[in-house]
Backbone bond lengths (Angstrom), bond angles and torsions (degrees), N, CA, C in turn:
res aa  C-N    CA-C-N  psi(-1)  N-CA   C-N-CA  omega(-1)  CA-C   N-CA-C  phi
1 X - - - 1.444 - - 1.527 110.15 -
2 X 1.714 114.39 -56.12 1.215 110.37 165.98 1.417 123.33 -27.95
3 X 1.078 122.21 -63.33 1.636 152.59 -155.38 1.691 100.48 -74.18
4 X 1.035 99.91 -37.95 1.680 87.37 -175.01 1.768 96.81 -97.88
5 X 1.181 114.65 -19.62 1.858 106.31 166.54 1.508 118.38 -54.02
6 X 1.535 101.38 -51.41 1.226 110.02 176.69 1.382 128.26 -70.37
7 X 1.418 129.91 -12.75 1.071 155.24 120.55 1.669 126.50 -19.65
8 X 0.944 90.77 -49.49 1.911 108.50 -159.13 1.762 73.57 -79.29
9 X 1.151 128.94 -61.77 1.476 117.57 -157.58 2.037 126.36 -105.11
10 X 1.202 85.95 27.29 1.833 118.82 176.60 1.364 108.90 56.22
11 X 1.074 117.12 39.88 1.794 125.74 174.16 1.521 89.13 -76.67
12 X 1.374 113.15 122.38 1.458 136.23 161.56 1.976 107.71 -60.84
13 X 0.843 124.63 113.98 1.713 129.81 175.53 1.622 119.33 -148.00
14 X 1.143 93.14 -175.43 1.751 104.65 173.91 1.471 106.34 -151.25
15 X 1.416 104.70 127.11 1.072 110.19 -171.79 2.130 113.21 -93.67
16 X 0.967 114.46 133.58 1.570 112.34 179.26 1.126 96.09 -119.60
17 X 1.284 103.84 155.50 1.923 115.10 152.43 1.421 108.97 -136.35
18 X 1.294 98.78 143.67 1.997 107.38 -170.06 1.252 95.57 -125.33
19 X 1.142 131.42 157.76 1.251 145.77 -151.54 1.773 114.39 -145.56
20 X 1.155 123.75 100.15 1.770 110.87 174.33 2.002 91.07 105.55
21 X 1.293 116.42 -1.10 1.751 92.74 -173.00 1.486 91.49 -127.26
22 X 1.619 91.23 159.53 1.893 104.85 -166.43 1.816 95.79 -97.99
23 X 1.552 95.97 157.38 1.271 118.83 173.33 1.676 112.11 -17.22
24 X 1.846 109.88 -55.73 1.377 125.14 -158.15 1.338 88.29 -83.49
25 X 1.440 154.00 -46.99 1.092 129.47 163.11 1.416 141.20 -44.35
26 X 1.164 124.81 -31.05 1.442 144.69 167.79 1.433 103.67 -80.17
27 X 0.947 140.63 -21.22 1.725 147.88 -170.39 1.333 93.15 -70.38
28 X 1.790 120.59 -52.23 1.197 106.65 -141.09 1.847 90.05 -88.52
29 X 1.140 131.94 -43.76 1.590 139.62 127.49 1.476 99.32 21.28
30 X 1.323 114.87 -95.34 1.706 145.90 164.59 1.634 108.36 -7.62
31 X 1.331 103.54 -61.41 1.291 108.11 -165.42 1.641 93.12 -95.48
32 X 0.725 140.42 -61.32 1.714 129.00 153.68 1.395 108.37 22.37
33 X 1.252 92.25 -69.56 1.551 96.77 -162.82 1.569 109.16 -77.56
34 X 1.025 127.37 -22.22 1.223 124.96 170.34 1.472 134.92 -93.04
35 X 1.291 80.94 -10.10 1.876 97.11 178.57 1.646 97.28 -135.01
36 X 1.119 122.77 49.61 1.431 119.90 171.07 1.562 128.37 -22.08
37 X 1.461 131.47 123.80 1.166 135.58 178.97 1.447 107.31 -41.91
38 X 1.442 129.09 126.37 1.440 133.39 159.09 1.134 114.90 -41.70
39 X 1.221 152.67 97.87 1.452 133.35 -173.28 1.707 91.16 -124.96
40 X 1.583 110.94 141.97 1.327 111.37 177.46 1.223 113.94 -77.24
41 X 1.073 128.16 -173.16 1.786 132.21 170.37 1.540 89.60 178.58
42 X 1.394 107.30 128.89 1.583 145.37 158.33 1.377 113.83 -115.17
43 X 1.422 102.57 137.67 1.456 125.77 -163.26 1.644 93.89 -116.10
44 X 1.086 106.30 83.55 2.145 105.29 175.54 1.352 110.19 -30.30
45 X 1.602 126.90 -41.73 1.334 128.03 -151.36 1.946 89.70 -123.03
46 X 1.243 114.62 93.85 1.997 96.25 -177.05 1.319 86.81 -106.00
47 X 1.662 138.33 53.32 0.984 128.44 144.70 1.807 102.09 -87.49
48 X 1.316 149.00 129.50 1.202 143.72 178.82 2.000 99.99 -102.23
49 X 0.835 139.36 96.88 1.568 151.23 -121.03 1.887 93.38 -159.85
50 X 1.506 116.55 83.38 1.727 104.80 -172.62 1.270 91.82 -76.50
51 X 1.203 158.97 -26.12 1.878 165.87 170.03 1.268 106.03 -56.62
52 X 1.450 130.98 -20.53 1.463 122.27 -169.40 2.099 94.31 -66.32
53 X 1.689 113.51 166.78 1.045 87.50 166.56 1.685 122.29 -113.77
54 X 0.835 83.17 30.59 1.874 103.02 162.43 1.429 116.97 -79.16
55 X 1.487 123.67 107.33 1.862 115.52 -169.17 1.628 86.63 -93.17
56 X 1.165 124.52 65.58 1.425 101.00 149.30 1.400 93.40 -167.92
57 X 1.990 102.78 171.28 1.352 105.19 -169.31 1.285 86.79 -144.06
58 X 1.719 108.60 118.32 1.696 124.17 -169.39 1.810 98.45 -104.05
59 X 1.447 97.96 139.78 1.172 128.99 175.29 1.895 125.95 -126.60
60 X 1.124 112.49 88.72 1.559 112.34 170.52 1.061 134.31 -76.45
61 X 1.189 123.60 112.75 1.357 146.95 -147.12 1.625 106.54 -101.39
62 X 1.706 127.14 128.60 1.178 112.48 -179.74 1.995 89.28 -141.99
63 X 1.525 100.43 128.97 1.643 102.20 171.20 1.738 116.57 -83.65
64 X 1.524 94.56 164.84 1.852 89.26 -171.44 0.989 104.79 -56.37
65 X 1.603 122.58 -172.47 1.157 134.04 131.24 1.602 93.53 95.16
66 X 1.567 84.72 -154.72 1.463 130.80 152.12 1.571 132.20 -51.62
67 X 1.636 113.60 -27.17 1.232 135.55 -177.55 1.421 119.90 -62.50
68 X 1.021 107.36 142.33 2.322 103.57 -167.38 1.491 68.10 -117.90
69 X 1.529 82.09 171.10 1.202 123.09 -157.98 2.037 98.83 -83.06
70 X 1.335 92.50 -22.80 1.370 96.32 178.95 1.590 142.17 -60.19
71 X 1.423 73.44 -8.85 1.739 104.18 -174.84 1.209 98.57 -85.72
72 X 1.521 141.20 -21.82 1.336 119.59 -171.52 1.710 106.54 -83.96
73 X 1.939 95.68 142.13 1.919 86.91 -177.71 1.528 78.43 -93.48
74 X 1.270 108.29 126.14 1.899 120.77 158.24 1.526 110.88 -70.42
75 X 1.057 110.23 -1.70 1.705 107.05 168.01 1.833 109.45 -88.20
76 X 1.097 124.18 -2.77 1.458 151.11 -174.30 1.881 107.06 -96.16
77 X 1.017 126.65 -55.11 1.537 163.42 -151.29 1.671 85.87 -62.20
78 X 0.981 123.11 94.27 1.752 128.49 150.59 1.168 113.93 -117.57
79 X 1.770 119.07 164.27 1.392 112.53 140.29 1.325 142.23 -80.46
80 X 1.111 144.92 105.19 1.458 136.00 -175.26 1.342 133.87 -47.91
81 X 1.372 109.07 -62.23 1.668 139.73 -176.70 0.893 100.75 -116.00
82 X 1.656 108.49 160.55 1.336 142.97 147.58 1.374 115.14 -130.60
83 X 1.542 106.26 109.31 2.030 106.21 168.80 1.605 91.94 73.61
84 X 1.562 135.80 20.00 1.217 133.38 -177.25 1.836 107.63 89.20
85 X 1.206 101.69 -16.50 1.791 99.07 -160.97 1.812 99.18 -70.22
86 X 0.953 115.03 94.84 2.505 115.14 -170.72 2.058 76.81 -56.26
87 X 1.605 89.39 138.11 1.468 101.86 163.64 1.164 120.98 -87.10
88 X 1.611 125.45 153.50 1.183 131.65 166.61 1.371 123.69 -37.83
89 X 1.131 136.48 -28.35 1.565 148.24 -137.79 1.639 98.55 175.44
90 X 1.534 124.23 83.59 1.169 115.09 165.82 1.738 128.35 -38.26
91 X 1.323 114.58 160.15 1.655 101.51 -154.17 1.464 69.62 -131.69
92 X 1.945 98.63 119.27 1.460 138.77 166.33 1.918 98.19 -62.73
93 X 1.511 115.04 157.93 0.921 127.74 170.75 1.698 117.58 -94.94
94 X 1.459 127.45 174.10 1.436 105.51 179.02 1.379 103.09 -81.61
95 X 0.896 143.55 177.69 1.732 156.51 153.12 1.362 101.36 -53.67
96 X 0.818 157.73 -16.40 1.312 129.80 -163.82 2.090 97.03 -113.15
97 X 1.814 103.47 136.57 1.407 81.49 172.83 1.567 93.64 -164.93
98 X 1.162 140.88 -153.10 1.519 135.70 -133.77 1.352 98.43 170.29
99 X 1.855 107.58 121.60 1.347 128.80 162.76 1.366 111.09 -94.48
100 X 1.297 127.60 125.39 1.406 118.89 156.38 1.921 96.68 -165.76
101 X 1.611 85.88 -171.54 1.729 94.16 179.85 1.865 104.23 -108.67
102 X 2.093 102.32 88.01 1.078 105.99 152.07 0.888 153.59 -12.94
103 X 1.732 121.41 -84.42 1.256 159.52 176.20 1.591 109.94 -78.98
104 X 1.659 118.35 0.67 1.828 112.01 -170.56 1.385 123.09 41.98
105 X 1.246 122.01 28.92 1.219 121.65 138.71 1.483 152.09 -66.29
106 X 1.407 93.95 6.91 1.617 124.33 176.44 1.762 106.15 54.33
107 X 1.620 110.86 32.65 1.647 121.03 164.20 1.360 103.13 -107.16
108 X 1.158 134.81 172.71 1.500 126.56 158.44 1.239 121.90 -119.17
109 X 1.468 117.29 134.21 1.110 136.29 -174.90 1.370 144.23 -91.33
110 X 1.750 140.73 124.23 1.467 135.91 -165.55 1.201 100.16 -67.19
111 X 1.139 135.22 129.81 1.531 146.33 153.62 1.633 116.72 -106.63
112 X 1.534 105.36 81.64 1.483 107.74 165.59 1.499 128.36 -127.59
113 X 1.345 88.98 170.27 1.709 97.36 -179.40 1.112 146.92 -94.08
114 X 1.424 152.36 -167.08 1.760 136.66 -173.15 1.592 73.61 -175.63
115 X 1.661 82.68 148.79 1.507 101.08 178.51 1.174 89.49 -86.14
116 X 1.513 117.65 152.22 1.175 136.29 154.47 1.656 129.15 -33.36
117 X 1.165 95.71 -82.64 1.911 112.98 173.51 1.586 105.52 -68.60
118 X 0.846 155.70 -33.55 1.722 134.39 -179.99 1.527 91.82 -76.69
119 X 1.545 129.52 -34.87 1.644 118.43 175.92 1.071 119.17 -61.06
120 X 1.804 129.47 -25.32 1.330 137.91 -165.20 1.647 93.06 -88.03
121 X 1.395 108.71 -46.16 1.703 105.10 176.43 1.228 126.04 -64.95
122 X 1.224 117.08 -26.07 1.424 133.60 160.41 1.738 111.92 -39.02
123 X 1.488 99.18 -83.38 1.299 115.64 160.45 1.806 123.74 -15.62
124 X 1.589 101.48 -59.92 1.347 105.56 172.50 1.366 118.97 -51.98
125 X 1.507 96.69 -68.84 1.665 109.10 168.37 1.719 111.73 -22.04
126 X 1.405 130.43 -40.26 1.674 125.82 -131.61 1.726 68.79 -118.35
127 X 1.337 128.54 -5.47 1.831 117.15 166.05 2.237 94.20 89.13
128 X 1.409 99.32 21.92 1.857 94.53 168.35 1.425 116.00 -46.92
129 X 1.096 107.10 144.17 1.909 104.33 -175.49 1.251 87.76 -134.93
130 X 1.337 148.25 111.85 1.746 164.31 172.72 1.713 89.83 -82.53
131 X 1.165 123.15 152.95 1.827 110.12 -18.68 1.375 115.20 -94.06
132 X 1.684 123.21 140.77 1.168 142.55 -158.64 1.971 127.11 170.90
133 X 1.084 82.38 153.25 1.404 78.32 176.40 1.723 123.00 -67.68
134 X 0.944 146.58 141.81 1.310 154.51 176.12 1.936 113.57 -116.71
135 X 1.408 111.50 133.89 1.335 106.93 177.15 1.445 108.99 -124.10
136 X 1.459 108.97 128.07 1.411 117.79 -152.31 2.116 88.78 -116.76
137 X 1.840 92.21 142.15 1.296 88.86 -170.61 1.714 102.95 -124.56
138 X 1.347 124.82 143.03 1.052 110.42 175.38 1.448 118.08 -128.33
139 X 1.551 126.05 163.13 1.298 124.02 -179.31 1.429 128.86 -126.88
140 X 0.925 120.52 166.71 1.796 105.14 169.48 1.748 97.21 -178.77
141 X 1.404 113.47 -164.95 1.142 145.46 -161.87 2.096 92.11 -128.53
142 X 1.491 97.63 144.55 1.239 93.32 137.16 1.696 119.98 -124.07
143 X 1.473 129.54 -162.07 1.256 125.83 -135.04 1.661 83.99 -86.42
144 X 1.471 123.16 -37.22 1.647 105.46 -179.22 1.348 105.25 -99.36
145 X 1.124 108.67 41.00 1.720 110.15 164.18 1.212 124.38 94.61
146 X 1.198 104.45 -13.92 1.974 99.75 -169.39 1.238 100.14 -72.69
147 X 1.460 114.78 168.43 1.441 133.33 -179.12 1.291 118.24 -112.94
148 X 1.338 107.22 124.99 1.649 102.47 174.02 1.723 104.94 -118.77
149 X 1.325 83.10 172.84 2.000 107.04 169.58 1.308 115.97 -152.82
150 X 1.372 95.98 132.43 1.446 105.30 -175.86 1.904 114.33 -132.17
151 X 1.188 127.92 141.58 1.364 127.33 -162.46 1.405 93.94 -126.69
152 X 1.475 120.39 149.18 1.594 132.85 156.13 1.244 101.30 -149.50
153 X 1.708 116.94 156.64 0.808 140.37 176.20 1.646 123.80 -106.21
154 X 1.270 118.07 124.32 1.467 123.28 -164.02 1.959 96.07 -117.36
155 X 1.220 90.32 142.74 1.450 94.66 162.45 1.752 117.83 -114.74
156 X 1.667 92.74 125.39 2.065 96.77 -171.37 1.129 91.16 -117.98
157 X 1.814 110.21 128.56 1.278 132.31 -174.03 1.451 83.79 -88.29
158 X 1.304 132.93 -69.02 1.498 128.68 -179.92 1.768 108.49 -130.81
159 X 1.514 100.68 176.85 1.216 93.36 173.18 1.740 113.42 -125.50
160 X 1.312 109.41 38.83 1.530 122.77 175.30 1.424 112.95 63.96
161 X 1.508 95.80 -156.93 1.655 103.35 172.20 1.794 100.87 -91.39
């Protein structure tokens, strides 16, 4: 019923069904999504450089709290924004990525990657004008559902050919 209301009047959604969990479990789910978990993310290298010859642009990811790093599903893991501008086609990360304790804070940390050039096109797309700082936003799921967001800031001297 929901689903076809929201339907009838072009509200963009996704519909789930969960099975075996109470109201207060899904609540906190609920608000997840609307109040996304703070999750940090540091960029080791915030020079954003498409000429360097390194094709990728690594981002370490750490959840609040109590939360390991283990909790994030990296099949979830896009970028959203650029400079605030939400992209057409969120930009997937590569597959390959790395748990450990980064920063030695004795939490453990996501260590993944972004291709280089679809991020620089991205950029174009979102109207980047080099040289300047750029703030790059990312999103995901973790493994029981909650939602996080996380923002860093890169500085792009240019964005090549």
């Amino acid at each position: 019923v929901l689903d076809s209301a929201m339907n009838d009047v072009d509200v963009p959604h996704v519909l789930r069904w969960y099975s075996g969990q109470t109201f207060a479990e899904r609540a906190r789910i609920y608000i997840s999504f609307l109040h996304p978990l703070n999750t940090t993310a540091d960029a080791p290298n915030r020079v954003f450089n498409p000429n360097r010859w390194w094709p990728m642009q690594e981002f370490v990811l750490e959840l609040p709290g109590d939360l390991e790093a283990e909790l994030f599903d990296v099949d979830t893991i896009v970028i959203t924004a650029i400079d605030g501008v939400e992209l057409d086609e969120p930009l997937p990360p590569l597959a390959a990525h790395d748990i450990s304790d980064v920063n030695g804070n004795g939490r453990t940390d996501l260590t993944i990657w972004f291709a280089r050039w679809p991020l620089r096109d991205a950029m174009r797309d979102a109207g980047v004008d080099p040289p300047g700082e750029v703030e790059i936003t990312l999103r995901g799921e973790t493994t029981d559902a909650l939602f996080w967001q996380a923002t860093e800031t890169l500085f792009v001297p240019n964005l090549g050919k």
